[in-house]
C-alpha positions in Angstrom: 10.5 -5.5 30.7 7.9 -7.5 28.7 4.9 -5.6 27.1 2.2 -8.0 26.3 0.2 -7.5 23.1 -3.8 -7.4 23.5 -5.3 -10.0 23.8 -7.1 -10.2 20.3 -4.3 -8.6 18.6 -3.4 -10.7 14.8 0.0 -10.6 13.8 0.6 -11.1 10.1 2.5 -10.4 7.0 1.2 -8.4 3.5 2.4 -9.5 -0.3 0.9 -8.1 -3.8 0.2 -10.2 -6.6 2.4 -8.7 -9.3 5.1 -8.4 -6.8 5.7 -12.4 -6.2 3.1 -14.0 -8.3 4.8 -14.7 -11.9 2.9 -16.7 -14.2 2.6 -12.9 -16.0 1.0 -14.5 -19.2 0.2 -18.4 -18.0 -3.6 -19.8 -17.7 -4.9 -16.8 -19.3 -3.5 -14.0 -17.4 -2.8 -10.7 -19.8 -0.8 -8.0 -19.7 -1.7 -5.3 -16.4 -0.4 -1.5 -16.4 2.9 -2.8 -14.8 3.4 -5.6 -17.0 3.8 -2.7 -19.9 5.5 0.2 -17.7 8.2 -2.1 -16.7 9.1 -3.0 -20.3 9.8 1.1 -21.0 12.7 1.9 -21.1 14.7 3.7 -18.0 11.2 3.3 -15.9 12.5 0.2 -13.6 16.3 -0.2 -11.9 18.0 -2.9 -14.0 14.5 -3.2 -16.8 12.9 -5.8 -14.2 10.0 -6.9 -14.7 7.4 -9.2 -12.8 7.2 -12.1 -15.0 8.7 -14.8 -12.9 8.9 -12.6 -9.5 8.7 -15.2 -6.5 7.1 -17.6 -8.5 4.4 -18.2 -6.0 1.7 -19.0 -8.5 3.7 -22.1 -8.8 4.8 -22.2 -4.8 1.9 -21.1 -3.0 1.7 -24.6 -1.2 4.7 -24.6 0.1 5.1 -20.6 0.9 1.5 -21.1 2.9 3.7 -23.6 5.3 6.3 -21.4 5.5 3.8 -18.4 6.6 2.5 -21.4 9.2 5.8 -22.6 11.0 6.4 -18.6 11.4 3.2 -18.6 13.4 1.5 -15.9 10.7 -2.2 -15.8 12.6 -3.2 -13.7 9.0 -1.9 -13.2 5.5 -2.7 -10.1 3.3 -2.8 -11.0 0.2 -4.0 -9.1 -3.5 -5.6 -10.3 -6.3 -4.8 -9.6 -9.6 -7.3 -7.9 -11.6 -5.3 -9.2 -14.6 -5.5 -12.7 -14.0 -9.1 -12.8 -13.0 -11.1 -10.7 -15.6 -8.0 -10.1 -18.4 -8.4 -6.9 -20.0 -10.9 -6.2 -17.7 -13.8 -8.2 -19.5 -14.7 -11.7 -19.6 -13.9 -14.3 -16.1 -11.3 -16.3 -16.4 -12.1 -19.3 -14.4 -8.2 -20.8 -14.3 -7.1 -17.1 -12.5 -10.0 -17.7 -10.3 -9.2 -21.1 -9.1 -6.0 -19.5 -8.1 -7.2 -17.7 -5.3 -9.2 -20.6 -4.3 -6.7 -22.9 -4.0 -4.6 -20.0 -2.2 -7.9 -19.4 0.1 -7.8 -23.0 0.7 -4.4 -23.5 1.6 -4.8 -20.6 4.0 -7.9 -21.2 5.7 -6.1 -25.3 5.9 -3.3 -23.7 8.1 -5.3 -21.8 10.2 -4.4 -18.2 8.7 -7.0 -15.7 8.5 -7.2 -14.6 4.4 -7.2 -10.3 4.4 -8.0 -9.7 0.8 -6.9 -6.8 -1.0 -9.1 -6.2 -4.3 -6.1 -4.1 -6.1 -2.9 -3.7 -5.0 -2.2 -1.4 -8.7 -2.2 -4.5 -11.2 -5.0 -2.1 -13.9 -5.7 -4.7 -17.1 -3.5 -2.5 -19.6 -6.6 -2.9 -21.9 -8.7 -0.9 -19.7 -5.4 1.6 -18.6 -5.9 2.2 -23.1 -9.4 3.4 -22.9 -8.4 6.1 -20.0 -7.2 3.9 -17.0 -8.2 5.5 -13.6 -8.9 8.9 -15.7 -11.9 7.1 -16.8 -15.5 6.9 -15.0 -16.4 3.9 -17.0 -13.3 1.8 -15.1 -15.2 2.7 -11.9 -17.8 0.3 -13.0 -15.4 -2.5 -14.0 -13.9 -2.5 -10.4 -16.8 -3.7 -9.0 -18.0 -5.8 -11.5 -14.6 -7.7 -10.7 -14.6 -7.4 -6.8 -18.4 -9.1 -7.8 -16.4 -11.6 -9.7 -14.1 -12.2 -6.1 -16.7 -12.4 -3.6 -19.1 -14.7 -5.8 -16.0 -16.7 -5.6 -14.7 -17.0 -2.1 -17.7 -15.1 -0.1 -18.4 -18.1 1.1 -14.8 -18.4 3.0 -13.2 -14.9 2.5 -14.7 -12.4 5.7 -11.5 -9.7 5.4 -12.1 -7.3 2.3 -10.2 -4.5 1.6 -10.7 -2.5 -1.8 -7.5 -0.7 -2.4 -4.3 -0.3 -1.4 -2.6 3.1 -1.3 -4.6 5.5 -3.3 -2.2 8.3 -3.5 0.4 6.1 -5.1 -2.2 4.9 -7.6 -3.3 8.2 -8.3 -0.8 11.1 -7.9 2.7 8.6 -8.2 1.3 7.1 -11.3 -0.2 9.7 -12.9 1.0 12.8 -11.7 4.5 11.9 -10.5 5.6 9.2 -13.1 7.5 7.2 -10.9 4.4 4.2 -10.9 2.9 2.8 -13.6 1.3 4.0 -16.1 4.2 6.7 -16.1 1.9 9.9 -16.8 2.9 13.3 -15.4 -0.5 15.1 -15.4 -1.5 17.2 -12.1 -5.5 16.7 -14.0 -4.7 13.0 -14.7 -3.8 12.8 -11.1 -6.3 14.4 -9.6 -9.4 12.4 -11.9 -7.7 9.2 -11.2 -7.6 10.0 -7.1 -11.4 10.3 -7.3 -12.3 7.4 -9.9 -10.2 5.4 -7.0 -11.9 6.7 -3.9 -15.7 6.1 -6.4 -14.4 2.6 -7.0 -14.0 2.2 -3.1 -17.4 4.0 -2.3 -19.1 1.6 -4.6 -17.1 -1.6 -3.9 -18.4 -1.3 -0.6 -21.9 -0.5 -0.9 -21.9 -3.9 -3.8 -19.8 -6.5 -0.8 -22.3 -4.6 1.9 -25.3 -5.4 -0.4 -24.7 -8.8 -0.7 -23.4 -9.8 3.3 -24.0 -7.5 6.1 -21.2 -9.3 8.1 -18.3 -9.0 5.9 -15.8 -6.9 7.5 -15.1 -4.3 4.6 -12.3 -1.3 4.2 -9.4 0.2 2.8 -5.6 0.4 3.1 -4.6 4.0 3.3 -0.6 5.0 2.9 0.0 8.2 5.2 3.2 10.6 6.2 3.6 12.5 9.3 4.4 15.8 7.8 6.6 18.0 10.1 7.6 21.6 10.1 11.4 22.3 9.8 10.8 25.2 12.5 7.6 25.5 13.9 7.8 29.1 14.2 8.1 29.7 10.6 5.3 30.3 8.1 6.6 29.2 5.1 7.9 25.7 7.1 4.1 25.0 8.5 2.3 25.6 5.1 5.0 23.3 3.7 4.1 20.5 6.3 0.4 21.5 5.9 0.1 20.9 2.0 2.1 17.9 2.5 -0.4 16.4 5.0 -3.4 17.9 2.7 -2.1 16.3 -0.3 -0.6 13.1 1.1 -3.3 12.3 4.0 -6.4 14.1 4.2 -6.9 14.0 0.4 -8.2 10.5 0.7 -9.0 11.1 4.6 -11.5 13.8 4.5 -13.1 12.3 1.7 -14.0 9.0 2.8 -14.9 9.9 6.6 -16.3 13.9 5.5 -18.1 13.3 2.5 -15.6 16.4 0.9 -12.6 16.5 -0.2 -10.1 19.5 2.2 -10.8 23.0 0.7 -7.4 24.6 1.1 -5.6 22.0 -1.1 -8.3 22.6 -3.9 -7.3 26.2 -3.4 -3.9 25.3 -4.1 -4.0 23.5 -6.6 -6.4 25.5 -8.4 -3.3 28.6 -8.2 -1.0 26.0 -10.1 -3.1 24.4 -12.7 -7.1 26.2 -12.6 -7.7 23.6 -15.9 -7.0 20.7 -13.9 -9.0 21.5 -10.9 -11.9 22.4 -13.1 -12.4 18.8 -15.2 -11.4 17.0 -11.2 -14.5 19.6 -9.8 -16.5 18.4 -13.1 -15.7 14.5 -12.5 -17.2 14.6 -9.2 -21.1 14.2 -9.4 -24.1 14.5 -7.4 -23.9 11.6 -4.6 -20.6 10.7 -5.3 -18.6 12.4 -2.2 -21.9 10.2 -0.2 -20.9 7.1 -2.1 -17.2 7.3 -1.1 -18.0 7.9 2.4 -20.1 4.5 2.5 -19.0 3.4 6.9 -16.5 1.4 7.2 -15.3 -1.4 9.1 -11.6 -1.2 9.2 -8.9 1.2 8.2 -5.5 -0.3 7.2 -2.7 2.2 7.9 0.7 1.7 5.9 3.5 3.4 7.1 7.3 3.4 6.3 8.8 7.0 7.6 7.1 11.0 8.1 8.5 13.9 6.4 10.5 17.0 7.4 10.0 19.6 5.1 10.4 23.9 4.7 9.6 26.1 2.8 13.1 27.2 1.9 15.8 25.0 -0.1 18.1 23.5 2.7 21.7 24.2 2.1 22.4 20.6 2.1 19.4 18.6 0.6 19.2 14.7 2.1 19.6 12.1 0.0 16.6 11.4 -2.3 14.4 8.3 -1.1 12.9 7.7 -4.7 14.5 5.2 -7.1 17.5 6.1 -9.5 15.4 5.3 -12.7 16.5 7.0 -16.1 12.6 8.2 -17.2 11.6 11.8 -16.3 9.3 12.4 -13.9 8.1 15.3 -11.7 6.6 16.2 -7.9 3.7 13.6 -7.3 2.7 16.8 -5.4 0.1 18.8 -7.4 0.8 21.9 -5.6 4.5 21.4 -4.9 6.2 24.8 -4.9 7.5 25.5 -2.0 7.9 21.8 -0.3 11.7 21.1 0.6 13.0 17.8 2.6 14.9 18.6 5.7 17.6 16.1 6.7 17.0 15.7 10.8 20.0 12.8 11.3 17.8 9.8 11.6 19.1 6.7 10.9 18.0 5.8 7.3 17.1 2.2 5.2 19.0 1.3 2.1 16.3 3.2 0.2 17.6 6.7 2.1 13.6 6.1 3.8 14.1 7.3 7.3 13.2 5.3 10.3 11.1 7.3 12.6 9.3 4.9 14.9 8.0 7.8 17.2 5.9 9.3 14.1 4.1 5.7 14.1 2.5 6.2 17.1 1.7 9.8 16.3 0.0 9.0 13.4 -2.0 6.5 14.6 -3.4 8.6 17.4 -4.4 11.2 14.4 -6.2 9.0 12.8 -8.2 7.2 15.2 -8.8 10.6 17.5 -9.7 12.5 14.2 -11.3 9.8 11.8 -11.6 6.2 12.8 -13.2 6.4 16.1 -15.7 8.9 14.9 -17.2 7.0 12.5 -16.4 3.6 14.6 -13.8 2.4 12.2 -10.8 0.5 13.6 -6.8 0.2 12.7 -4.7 -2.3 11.7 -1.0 -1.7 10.3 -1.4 -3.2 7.3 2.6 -2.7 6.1 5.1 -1.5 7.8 8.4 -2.4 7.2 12.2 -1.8 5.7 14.7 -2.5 2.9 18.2 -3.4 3.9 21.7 -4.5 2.0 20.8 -8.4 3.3 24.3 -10.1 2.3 24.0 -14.4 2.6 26.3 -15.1 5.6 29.0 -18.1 5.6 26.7 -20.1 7.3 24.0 -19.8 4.8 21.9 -17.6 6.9 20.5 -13.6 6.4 21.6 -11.7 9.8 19.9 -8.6 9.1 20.1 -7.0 12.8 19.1 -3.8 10.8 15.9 -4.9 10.1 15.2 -7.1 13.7 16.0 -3.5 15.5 13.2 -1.9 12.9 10.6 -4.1 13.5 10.8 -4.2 17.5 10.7 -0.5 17.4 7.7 -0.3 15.2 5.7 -2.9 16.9 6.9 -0.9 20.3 5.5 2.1 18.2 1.9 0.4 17.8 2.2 -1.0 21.5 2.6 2.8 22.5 -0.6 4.0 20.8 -2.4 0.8 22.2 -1.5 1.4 25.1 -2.9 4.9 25.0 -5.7 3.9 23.7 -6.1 3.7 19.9 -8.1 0.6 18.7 -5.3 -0.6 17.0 -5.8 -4.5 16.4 -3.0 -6.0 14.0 0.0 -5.5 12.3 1.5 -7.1 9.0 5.4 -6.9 8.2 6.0 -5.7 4.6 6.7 -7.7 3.0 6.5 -11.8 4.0 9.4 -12.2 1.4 11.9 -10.2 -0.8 9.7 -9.6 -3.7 9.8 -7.2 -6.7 9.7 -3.4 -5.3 8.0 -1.6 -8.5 10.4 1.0 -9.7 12.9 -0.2 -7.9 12.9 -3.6 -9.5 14.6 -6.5 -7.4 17.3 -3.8 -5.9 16.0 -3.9 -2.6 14.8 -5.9 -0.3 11.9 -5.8 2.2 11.5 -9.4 2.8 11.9 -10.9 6.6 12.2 -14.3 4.0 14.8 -13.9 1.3 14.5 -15.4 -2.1 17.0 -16.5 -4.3 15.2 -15.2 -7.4 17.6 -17.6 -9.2 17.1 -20.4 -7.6 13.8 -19.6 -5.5 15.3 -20.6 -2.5 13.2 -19.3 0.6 15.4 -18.4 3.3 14.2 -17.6 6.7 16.4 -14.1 7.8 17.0 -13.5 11.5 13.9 -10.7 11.2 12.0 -13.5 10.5 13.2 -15.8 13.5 12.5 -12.5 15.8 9.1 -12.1 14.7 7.7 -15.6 15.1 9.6 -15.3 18.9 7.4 -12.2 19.4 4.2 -14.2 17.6 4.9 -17.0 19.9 5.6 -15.4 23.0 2.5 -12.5 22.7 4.7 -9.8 23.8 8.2 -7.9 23.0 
């Protein structure tokens, strides 16, 4: 059976700039949060770092025809606060020309540019003076997104201000597994809403100056599930989870209020934190956050299981196997125990769980998006394998073909149904660096060669530029 695709539908593929850029320190480019935090020790797999990367600073020209001969309709791309305004102050024009000539390129091939403002590349210089902890960065953001759209307003329609708050926020600064490395449930909690105020504001600056840009955010989200639905202690595992994980930035930027029961709980762990987070959020700022937006990106890689008991047999842990403590990025994380369920599982342990796709995007749009006449894309989605080079020079990663037909079947089931869901973007276009997980695994439907930079096209890149072509899986 073939299941055509709406007819509007973009099919596309998503990169971040520290993750294949390079060029860390050329044409006036300084140091960013992860430029330091991958140079301490026992925080990366192997002490990588993203100096050379993919080198695409240097191969943009030639990656932009590979992204065309796949049939890539739209590229999601981020720019790197870094390169553009280095240590968060003055312009620099050469990391500026960079993303025109990229823009260029792009809009030369016929892709669609979908610009991400910050994609978790912080200036170190601002992360110095109190990073996302600080109300003062809020006002830098958007003096750089300014910097962007006075830039490429003129060709750039797609604007998205972050990606992944809760990984910015509570991984970084709570959990210590992302850059800058801090364990703080207050650190995390400030930095969630300086994010979300940046976003608010961001939007409401971009709105100000062109009514018809299309203007939004990429939110990561779980599907949190009860072990056994008949026991407490399982369901208010799975709903702090969900509070923590989703409607923390949910309920904030479609509510105007952040959810009242995971305040509560957090407030019983740590009442100090709770009380300078409570303090940081001012008159008009819930209303600035909740500025209407166009369009909601939706990243999602696998749900959760979880009870409130210790299983007898805990799955294997889907986090890296760094040597630098951390702790839960979960402020209020007593209590919260994985559940293995038997699913099949990626070579980071992530399970695949195509079926909690399509649940999650009817949440969102039936409880959030179509409300407030928002609408979806699946902005990443996708999975590392063990890729191995085959005799004949080739990457036959059936693994990751059978992934991404089920997840596009995933979003074709929730279409179907009815969700405005209009676009999806493999992560990532090519094997790139994975953040804590250095160049260990690989996500890319294009491998790289990071010592040669050879681009090779992978069979999961063959099968998605059949299904590009052909409208229809």
């Amino acid at each position: 059976m073939t299941r055509p695709f709406p007819k509007d539908f973009l099919f596309g593929a998503a990169t971040a700039a520290y993750q294949i850029e390079g060029a860390a320190f050329e044409d006036g480019r300084t140091a960013s949060i992860w430029d330091a935090f991958s140079r301490v020790p026992g925080a990366v797999i192997g002490g990588d770092n993203g100096d050379v990367a993919c080198d695409h600073y240097h191969r943009y020209p030639q990656d932009v025809a590979l992204m065309k001969e796949l049939g890539l309709q739209t590229y999601r791309f981020s720019t790197s606060w870094s390169r553009v305004c280095p240590d968060g102050g003055a312009v620099n024009e050469k990391g500026v020309d960079f993303y025109k000539r990229l823009v260029d390129e792009l809009l030369g091939a016929g892709i669609l540019p979908w610009l991400t403002l910050y994609h978790w590349d912080m200036p170190q210089a601002l992360q110095e003076v109190g990073g996302w902890t600080s109300r003062d960065t809020v006002d830098r953001f958007v003096e750089y997104a300014g910097t962007m759209h006075d830039a490429l307003g003129d060709r750039v329609n797609v604007w998205t201000t972050l990606n992944e708050p809760w990984c910015a926020s509570f991984l970084s600064y709570t959990g210590g597994e992302h850059a800058p490395g801090h364990t703080s449930i207050a650190e995390g909690l400030l930095a969630s809403h300086h994010l979300l105020l940046a976003h608010g504001a961001t939007v409401r600056e971009l709105r100000s100056r062109d009514s018809s840009l299309n203007l939004g955010i990429t939110l990561n989200h779980t599907v949190a599930d009860p072990a056994d639905p008949q026991n407490p202690a399982d369901v208010d595992a799975a709903r702090r989870v969900d509070g923590q994980f989703n409607r923390w930035f949910l309920d904030p930027i479609y509510r105007a209020e952040y959810p009242a029961d995971i305040v509560e709980d957090v407030r019983a762990v740590d009442a100090e934190a709770v009380r300078r987070f409570e303090e940081a959020v001012h008159d008009g700022d819930l209303a600035t956050i909740a500025q209407p937006i166009d369009t909601q990106g939706v990243n999602y890689y696998h749900g959760d299981l979880v009870a409130g008991q210790a299983p007898e047999a805990a799955p294997p842990s889907g986090g890296p196997a760094t040597t630098r403590p951390g702790r839960s990025p979960y402020p209020s994380d007593a209590g919260i125990h994985s559940v293995e369920r038997g699913l099949p599982r990626t070579a980071q342990n992530w399970e695949v769980q195509p079926e909690g796709l399509t649940r999650l995007l009817h949440r969102v749009w039936d409880e959030y998006a179509q409300p407030a006449g928002t609408v979806l894309y699946m902005t990443e989605n996708g999975a590392a394998y063990d890729d191995v080079v085959a005799a004949d020079g080739q990457v036959h990663d059936a693994d990751r073909v059978e992934f991404l037909r089920q997840h596009l079947g995933a979003v074709l089931d929730a279409a179907e149904a009815g969700v405005d869901v209009r676009g999806y973007f493999y992560w990532s276009l090519f094997d790139n660096y994975e953040w804590a997980w250095g160049y260990d695994k690989r996500f890319g439907i294009v491998r790289v060669d990071y010592d040669t930079q050879q681009r090779t096209v992978k069979d999961s890149g063959r099968e998605y530029a059949r299904i590009i072509a052909a409208r229809a899986l």
